[in-house]
VOGU-3710 file (C-alpha; in Angstrom, 3 decimals, decimal comma):
1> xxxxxxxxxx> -2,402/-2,748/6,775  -5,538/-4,194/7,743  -8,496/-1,958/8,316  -11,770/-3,469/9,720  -14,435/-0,482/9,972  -17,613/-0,867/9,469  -19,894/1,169/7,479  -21,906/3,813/9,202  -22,748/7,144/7,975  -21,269/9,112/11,609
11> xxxxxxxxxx> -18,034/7,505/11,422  -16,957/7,625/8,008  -14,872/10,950/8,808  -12,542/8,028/10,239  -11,900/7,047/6,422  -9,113/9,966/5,979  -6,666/7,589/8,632  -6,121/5,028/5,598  -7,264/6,718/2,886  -4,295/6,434/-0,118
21> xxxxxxxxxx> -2,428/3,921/2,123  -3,122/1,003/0,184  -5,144/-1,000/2,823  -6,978/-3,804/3,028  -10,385/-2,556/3,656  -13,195/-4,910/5,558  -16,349/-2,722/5,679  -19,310/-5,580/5,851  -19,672/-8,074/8,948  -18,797/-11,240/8,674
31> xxxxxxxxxx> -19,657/-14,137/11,274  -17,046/-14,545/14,165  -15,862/-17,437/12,026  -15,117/-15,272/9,352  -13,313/-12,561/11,226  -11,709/-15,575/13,060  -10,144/-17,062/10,321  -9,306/-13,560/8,654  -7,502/-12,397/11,321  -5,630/-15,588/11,551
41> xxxxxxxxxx> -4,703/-15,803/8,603  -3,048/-12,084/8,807  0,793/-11,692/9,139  1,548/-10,691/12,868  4,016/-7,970/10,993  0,700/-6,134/9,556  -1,374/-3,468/11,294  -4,299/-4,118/11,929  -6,660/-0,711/12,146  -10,096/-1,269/14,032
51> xxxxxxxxxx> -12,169/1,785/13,271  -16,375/3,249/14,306  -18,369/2,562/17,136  -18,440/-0,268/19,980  -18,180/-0,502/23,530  -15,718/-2,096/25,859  -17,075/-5,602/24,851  -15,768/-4,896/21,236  -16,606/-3,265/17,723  -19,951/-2,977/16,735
61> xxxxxxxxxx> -21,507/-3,216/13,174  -25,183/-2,598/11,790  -26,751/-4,178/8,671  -28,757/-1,151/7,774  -26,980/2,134/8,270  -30,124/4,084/8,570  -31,403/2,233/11,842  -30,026/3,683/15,181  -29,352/0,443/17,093  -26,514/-1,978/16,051
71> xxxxxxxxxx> -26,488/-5,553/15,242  -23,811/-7,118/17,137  -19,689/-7,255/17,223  -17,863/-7,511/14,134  -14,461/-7,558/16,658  -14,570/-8,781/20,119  -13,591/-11,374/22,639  -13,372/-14,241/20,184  -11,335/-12,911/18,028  -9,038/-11,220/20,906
81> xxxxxxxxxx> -6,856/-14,149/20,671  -5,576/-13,512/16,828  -5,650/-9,379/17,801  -2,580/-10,647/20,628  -0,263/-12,197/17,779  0,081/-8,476/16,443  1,923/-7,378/19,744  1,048/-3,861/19,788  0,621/-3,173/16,087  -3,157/-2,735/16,526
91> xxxxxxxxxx> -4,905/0,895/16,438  -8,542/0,541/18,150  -10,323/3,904/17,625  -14,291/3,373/19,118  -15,655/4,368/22,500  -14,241/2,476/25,262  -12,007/0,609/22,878  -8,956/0,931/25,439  -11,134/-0,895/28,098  -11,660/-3,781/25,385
101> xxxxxxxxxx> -8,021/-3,831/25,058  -7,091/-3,926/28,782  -9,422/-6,354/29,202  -8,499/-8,922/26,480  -4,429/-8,052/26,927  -3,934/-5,874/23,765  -1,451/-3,485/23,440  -1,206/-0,806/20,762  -3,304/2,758/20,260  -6,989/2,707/21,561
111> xxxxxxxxxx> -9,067/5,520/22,792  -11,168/6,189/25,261  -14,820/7,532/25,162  -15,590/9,947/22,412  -18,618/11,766/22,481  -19,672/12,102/18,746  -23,312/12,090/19,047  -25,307/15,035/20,709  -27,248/11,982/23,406  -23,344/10,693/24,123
121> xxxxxxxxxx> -22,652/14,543/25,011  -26,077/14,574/27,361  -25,422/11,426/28,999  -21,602/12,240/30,043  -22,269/15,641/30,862  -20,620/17,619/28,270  -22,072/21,099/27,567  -22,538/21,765/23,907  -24,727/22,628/20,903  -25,666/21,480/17,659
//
């Protein structure tokens, strides 16, 4: 299995989903040629596991995982092409990630919004606490 998930402090709970499996673990960005060519180069039989935050234009990544913002997409429409050669194998766990994969014609596991920040939990709404 393939497991691209970048490093951030609020999504490392994620880690228990491969952790003792073995995986090949991408946890740095790389340039869209980079992920291009890595993902092409992986067997359509593996599973690929996309893992942290993004947005329905793809998985994000930050440099410094201290800063609040994020840098770009470490996964997204360019590399949507390789994703399709997996033909459902794919698990996309990040906000909006099934709206990514509707939109680029990916099948497999991806979720919807999940509010795991208290401002995601204002914005949509959802009464809670610290």
């Amino acid at each position: 299995m393939l497991v691209i998930h970048p490093t951030d402090k609020t999504t490392e709970m994620l880690s228990i989903l491969y952790e003792g499996l073995g995986a090949r673990l991408i946890e740095t960005d790389c340039s869209n040629k980079k992920m291009g060519y890595l993902l092409r180069h992986t067997s359509p039989r593996v599973r690929i596991m996309l893992l942290g935050h993004g947005s329905d234009k793809g998985l994000y990544y930050r440099k410094n995982d201290k800063e609040e913002d994020f840098d770009g997409i470490i996964v997204g429409h360019s590399q949507a092409y390789y994703l399709r050669k997996h033909c459902g194998d794919i698990i996309g766990i990040w906000c909006h990630a099934m709206e990514f994969a509707k939109k680029e014609g990916l099948h497999g596991l991806f979720s919807g919004m999940i509010i795991s920040e208290m401002s995601e939990a204002e914005e949509y709404g959802v009464a809670t606490d610290k």
